[in-house]
SERO-4910 file (N, C-alpha, C, O; in steps of 0.05 Angstrom, whole numbers):
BEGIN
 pado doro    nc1    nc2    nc3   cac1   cac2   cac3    cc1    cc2    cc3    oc1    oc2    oc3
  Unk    A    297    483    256    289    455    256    311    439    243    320    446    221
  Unk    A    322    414    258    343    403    246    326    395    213    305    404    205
  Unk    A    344    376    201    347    367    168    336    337    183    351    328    201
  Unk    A    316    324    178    302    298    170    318    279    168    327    275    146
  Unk    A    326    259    195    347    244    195    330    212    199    312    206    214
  Unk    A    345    193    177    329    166    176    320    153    202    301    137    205
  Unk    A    341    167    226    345    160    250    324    169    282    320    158    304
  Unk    A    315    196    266    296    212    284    277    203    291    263    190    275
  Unk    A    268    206    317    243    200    324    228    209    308    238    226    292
  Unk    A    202    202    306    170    213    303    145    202    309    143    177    307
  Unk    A    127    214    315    110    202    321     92    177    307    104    171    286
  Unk    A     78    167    309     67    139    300     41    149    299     34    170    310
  Unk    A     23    131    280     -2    140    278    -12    122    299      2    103    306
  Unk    A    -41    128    310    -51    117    332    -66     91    317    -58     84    295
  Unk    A    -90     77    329    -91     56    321   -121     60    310   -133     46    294
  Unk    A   -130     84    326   -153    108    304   -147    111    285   -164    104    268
  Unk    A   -121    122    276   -114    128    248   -117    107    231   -133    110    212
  Unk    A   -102     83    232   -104     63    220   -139     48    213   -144     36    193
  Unk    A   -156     53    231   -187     38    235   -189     57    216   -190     50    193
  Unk    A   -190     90    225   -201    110    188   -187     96    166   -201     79    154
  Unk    A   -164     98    158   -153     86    133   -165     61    132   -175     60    110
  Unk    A   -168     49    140   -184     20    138   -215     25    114   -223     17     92
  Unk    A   -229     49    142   -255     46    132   -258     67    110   -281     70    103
  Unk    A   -240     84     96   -233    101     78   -228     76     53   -234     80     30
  Unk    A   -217     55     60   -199     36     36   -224     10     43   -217    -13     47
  Unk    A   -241     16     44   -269     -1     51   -290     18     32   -299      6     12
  Unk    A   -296     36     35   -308     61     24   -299     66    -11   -313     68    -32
  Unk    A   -274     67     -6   -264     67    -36   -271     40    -60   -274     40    -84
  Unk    A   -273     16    -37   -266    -11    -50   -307    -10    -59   -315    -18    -81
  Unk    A   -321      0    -41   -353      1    -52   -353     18    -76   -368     16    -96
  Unk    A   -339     32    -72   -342     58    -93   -336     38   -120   -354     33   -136
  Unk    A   -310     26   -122   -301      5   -146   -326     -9   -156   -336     -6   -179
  Unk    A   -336    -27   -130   -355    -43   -146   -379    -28   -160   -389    -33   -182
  Unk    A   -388     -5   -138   -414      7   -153   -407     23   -184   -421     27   -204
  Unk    A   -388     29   -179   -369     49   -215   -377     17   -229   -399     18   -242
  Unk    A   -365     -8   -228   -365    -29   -244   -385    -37   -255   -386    -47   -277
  Unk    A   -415    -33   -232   -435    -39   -232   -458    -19   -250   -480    -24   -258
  Unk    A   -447     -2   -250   -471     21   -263   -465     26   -289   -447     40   -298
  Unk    A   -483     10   -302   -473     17   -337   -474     53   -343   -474     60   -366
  Unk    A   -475     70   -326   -475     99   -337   -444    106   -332   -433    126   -341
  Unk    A   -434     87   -317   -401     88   -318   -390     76   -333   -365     78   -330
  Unk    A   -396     61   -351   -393     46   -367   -369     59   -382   -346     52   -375
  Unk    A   -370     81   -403   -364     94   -419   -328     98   -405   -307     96   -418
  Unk    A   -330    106   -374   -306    124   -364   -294    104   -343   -284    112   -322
  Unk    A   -297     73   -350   -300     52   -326   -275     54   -323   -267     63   -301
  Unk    A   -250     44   -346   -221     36   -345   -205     66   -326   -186     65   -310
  Unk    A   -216     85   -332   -199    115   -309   -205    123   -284   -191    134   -268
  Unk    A   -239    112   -282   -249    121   -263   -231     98   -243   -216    105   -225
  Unk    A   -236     63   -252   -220     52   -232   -190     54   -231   -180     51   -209
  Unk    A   -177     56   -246   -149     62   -252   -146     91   -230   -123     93   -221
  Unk    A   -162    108   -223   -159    133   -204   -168    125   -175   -163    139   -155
  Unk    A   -180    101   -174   -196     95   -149   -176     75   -138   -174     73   -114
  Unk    A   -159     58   -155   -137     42   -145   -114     53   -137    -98     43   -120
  Unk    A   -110     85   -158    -87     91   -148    -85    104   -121    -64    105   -108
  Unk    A   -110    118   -111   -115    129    -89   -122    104    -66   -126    113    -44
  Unk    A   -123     91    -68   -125     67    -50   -103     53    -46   -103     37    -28
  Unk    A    -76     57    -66    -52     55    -53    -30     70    -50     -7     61    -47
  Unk    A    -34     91    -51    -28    112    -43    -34    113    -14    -18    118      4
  Unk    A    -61    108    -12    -68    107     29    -46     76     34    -28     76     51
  Unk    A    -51     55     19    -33     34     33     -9     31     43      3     18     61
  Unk    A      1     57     13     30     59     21     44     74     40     66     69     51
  Unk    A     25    101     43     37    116     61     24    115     93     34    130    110
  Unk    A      7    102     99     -3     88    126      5     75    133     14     79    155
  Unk    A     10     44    119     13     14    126     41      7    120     56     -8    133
  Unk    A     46     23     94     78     18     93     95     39    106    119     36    103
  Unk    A     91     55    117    101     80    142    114     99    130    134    110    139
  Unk    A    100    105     99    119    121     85    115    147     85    131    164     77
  Unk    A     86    151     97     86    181    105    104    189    136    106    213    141
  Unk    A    116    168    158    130    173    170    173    172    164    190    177    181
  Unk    A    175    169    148    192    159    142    207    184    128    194    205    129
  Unk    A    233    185    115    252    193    102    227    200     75    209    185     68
  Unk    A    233    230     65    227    244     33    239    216     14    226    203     -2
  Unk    A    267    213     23    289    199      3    272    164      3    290    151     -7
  Unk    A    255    150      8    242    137     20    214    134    -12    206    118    -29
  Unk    A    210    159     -4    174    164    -14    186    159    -45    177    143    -61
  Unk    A    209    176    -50    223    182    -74    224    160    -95    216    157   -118
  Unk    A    241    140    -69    248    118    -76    226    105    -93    228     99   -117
  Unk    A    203    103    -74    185     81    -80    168     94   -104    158     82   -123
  Unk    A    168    122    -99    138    139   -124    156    144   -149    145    141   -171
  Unk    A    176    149   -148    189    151   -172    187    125   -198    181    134   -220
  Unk    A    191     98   -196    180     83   -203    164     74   -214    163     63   -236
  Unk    A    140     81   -185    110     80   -199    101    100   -215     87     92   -233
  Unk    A    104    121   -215    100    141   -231    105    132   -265     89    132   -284
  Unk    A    132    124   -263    146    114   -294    129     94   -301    124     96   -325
  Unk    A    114     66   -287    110     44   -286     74     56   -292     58     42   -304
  Unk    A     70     75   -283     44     80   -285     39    102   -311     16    107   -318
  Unk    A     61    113   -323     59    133   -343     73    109   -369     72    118   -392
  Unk    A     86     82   -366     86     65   -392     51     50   -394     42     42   -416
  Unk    A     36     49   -369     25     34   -376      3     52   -388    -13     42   -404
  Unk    A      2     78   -380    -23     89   -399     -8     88   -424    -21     73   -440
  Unk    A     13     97   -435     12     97   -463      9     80   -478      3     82   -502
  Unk    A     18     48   -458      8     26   -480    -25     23   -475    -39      7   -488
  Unk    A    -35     39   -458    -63     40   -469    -71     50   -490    -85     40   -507
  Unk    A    -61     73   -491    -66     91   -515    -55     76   -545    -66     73   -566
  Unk    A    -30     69   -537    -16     51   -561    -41     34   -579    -49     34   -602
  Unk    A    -48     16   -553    -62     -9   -563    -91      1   -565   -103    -18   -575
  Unk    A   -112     23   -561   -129     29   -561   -150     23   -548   -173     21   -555
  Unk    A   -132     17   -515   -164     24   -492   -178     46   -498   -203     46   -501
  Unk    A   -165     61   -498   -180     90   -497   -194    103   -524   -205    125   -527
  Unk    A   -190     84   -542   -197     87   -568   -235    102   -563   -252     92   -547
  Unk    A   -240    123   -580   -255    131   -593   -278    115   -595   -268     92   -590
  Unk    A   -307    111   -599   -328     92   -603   -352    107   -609   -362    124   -594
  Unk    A   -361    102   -632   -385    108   -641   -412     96   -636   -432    105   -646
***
């Protein structure tokens, strides 16, 4: 199998694919409000949505922005970043005490 050229064909997702991601990133977005809504989530609200956002763009980015079709060097580009951008912002959680302890 050749080496993954920026230039290569590949196939496209159909327009099925896109209506699931849709109703998957519809599904997720109920899931948000009902986590927000149920004081028994109360306690685990700031991770549970902070995990439900990041998986909801994660589908945006690699569907809508074509980055699961696209170049590794591509995905790299863009996750490498967020990763850094998403590992300062927990620690200034921790810093500042979202996550603080409560009796």
């Amino acid at each position: 199998m050749p080496p993954e050229s920026p230039t290569a064909p590949h196939a496209h997702p159909t327009a099925g694919v896109y209506l699931r991601v849709a109703i998957v990133l519809v599904m997720l977005t109920v899931i948000e409000v009902g986590v927000f809504y149920v004081p028994a989530f109360h306690p685990i609200l700031v991770p549970a949505l902070l995990f439900l956002s990041a998986v909801k763009c994660t589908l945006v980015v690699m569907f809508y922005m074509h980055l699961k079709m696209d170049s590794r060097f591509f995905t790299f580009l863009f996750g490498g970043p967020l990763l850094l951008g998403l590992g300062m912002t927990l620690g200034l959680m921790f810093l500042f005490g979202a996550f603080a302890l409560r009796k």
